[in-house]
DSSP file (Angstrom, degrees, kcal/mol; ACC not computed):
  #  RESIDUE AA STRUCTURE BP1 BP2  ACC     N-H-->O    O-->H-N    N-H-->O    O-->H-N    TCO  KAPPA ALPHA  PHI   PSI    X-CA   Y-CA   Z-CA
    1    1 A X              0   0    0      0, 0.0     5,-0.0     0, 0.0     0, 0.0   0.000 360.0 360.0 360.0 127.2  -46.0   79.0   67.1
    2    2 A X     >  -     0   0    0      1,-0.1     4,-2.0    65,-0.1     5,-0.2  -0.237 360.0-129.8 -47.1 141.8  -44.1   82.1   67.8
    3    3 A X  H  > S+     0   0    0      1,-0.2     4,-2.0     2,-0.2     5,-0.2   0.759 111.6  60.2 -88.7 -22.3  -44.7   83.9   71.5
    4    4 A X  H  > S+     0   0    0      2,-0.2     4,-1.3     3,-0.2    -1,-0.2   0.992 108.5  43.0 -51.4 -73.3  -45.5   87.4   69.0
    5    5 A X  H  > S+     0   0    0      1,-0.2     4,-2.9     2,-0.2     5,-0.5   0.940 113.6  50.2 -78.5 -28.6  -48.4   85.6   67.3
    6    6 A X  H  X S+     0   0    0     -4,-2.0     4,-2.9     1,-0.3    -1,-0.2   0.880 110.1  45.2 -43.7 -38.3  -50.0   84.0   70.3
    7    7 A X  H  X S+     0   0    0     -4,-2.0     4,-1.4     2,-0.2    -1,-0.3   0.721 110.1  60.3 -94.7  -2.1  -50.2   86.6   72.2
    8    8 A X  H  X S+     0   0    0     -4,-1.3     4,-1.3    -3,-0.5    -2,-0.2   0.900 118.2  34.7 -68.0 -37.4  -51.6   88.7   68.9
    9    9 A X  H  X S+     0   0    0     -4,-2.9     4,-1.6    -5,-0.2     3,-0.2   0.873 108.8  65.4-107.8 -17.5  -54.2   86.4   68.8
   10   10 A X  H  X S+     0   0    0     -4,-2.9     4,-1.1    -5,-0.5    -1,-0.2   0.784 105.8  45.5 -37.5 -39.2  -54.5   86.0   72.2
   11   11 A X  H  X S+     0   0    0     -4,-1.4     4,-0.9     2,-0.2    -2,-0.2   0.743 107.5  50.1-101.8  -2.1  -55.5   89.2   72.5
   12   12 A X  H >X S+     0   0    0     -4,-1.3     4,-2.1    -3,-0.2     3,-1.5   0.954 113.7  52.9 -63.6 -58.9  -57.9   89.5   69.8
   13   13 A X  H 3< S+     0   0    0     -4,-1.6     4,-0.4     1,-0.3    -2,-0.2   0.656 109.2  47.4 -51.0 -44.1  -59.3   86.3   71.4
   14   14 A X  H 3X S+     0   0    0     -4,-1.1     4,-3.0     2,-0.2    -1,-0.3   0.833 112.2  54.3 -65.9 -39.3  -59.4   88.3   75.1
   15   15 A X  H << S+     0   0    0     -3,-1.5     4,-0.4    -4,-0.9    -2,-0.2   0.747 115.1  36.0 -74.4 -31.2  -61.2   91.3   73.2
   16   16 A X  T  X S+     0   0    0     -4,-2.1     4,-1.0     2,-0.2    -1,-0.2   0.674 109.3  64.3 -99.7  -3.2  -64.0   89.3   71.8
   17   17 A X  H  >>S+     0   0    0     -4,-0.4     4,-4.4    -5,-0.2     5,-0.6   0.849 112.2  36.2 -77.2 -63.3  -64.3   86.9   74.8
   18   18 A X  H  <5S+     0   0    0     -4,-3.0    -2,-0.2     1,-0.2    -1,-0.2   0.271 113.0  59.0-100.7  56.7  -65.4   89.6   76.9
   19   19 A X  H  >5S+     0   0    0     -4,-0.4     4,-1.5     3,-0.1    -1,-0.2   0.531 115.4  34.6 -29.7 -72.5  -67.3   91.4   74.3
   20   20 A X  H  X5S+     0   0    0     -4,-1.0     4,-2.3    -5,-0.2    -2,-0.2   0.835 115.0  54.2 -78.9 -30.3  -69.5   88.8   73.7
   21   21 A X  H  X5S+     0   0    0     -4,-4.4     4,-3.5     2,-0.2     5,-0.3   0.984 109.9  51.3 -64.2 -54.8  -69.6   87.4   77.4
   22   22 A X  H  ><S+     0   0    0     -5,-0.6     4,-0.7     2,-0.2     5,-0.5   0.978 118.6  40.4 -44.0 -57.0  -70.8   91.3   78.6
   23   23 A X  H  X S+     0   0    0     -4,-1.5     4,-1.9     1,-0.3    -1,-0.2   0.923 114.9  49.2 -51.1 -55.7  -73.6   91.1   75.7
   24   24 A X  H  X S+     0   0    0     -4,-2.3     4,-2.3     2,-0.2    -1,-0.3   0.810 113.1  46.1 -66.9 -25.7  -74.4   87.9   76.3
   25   25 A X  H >X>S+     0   0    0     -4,-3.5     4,-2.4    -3,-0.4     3,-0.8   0.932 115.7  43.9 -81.6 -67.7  -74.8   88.3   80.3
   26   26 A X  H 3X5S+     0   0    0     -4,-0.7     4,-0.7    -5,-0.3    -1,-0.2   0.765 105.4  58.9 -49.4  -8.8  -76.7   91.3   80.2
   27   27 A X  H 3X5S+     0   0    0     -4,-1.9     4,-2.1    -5,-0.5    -1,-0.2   0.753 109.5  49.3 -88.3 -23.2  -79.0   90.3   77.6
   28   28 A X  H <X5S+     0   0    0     -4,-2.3     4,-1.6    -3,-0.8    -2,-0.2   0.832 109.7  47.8 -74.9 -25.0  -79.8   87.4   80.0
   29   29 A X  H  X>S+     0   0    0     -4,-2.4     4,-2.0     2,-0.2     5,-1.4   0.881 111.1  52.2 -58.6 -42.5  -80.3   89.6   82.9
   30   30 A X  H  X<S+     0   0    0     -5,-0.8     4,-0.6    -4,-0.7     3,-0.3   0.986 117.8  44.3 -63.1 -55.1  -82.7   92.1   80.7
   31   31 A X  H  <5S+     0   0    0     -4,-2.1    -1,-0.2     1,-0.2    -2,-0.2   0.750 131.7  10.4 -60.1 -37.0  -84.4   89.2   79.9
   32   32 A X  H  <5S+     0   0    0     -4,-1.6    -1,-0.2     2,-0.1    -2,-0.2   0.212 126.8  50.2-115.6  30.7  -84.9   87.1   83.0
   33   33 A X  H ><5S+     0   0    0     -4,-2.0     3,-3.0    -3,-0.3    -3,-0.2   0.763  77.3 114.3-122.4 -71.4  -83.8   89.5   86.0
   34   34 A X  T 3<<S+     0   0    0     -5,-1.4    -3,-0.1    -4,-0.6    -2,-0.1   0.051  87.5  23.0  -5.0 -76.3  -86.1   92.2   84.6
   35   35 A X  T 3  S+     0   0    0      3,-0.0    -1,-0.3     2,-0.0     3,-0.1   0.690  98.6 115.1 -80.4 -10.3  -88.8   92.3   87.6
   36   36 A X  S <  S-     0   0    0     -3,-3.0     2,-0.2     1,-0.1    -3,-0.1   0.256  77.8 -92.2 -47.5-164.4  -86.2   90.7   90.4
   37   37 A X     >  -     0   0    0      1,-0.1     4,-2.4     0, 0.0     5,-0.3  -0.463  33.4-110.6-104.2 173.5  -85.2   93.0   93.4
   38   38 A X  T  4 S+     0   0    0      2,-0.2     4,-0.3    -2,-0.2    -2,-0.1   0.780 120.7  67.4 -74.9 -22.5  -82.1   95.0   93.0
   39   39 A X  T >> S+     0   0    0      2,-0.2     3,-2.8     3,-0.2     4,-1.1   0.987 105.7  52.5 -72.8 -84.7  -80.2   92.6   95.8
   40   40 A X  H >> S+     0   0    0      1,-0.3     4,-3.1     2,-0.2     3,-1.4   0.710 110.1  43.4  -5.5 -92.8  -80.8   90.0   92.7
   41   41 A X  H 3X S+     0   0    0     -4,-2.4     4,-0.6     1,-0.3    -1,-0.3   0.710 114.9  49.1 -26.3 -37.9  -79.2   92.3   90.0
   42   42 A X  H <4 S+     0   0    0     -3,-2.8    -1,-0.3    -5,-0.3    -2,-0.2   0.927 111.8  46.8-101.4 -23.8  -76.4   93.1   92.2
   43   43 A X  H XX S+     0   0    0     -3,-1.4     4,-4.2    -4,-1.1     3,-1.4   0.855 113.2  49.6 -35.5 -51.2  -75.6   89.5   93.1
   44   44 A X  H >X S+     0   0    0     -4,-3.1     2,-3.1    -5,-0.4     3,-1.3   0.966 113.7  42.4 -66.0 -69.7  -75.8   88.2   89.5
   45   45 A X  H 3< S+     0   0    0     -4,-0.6    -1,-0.3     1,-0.3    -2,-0.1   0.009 109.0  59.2 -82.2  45.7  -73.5   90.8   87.8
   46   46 A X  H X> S+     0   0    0     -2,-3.1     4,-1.3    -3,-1.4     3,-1.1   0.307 112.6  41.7-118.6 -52.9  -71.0   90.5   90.8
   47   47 A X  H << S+     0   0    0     -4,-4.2     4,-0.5    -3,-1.3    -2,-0.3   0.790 116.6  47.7 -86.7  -5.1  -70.8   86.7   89.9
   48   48 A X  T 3X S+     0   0    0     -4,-1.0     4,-0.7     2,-0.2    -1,-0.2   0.400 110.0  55.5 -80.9  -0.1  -70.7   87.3   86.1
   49   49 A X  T <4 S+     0   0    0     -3,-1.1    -2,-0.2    -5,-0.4    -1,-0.1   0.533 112.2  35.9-103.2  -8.0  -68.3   89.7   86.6
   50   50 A X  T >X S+     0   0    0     -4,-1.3     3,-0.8     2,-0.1     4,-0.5   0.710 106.5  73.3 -99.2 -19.0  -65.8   87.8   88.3
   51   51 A X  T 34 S+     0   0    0     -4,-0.5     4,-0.4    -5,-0.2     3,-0.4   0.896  80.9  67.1 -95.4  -5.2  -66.6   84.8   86.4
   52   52 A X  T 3X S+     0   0    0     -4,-0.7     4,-1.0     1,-0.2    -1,-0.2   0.651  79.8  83.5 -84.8  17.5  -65.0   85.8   83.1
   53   53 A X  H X> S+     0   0    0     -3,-0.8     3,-3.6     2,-0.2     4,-1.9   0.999  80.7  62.6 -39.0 -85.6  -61.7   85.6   84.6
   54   54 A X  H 3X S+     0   0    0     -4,-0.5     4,-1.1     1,-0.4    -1,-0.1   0.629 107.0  38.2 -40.2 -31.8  -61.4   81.8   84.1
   55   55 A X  H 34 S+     0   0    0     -4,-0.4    -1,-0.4     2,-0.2    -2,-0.2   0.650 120.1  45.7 -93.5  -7.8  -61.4   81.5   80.6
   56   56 A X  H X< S+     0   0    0     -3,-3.6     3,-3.1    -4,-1.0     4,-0.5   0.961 109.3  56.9 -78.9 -51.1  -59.4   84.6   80.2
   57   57 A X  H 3X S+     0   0    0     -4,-1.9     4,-3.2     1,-0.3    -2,-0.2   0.696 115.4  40.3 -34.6 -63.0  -56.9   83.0   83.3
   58   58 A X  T 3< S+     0   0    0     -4,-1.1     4,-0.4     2,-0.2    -1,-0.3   0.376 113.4  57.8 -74.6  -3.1  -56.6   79.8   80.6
   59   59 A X  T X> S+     0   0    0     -3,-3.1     3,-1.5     3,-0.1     4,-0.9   0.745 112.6  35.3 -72.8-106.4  -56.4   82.7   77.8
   60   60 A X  H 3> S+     0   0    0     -4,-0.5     4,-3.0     1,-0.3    -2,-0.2   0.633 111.6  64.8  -7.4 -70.9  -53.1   84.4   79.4
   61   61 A X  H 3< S+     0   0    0     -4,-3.2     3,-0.4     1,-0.2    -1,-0.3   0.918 108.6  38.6  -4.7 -85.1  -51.9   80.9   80.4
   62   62 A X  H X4 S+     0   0    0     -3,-1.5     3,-1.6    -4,-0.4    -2,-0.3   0.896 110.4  63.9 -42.0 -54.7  -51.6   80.0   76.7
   63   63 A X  H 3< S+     0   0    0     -4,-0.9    -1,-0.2     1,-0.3    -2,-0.2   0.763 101.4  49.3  -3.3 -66.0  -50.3   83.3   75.9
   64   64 A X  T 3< S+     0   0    0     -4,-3.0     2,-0.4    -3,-0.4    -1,-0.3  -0.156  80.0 116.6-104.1  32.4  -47.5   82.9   77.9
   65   65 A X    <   -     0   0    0     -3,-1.6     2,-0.2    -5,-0.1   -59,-0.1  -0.752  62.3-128.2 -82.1 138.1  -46.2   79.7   76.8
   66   66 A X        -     0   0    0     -2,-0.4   -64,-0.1     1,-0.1     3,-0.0  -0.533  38.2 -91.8 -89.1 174.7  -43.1   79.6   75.3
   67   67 A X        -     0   0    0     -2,-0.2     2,-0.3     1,-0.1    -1,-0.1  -0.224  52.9 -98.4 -70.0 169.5  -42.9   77.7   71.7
   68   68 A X              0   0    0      1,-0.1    -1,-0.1    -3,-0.1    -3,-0.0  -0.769 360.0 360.0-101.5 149.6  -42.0   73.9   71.9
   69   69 A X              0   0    0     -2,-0.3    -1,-0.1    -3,-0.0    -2,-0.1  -0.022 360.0 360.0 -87.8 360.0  -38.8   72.8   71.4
């Protein structure tokens, strides 16, 4: 595959990962965080905001492969 289209769809791929990861983590905090303390809230989205790093990290990876020979 050409290094052009990977990283074209690599980055559609990046845009809709964390699209849908933000939705999906705050629609689980609104739902079961609601009454926690604010110490909660500021834990959780500290570690959901560092953790979609790893599948973009394995994104980027791919990305940047060059085509096989």
């Amino acid at each position: 595959m050409p290094v052009r289209l990977k990283k074209f769809i690599g980055t559609i791929l990046m845009i809709l990962l964390v699209v849908v990861y933000a939705v999906l983590a705050t629609a689980y905090a609104s739902l079961h965080l609601a009454e926690a303390s604010g110490w909660i809230h500021l834990v959780y989205f500290f570690f959901t905001g560092i953790l979609w790093v790893v599948p973009a990290m394995f994104l980027i990876r791919w990305m940047e492969t060059g085509p096989k020979r």
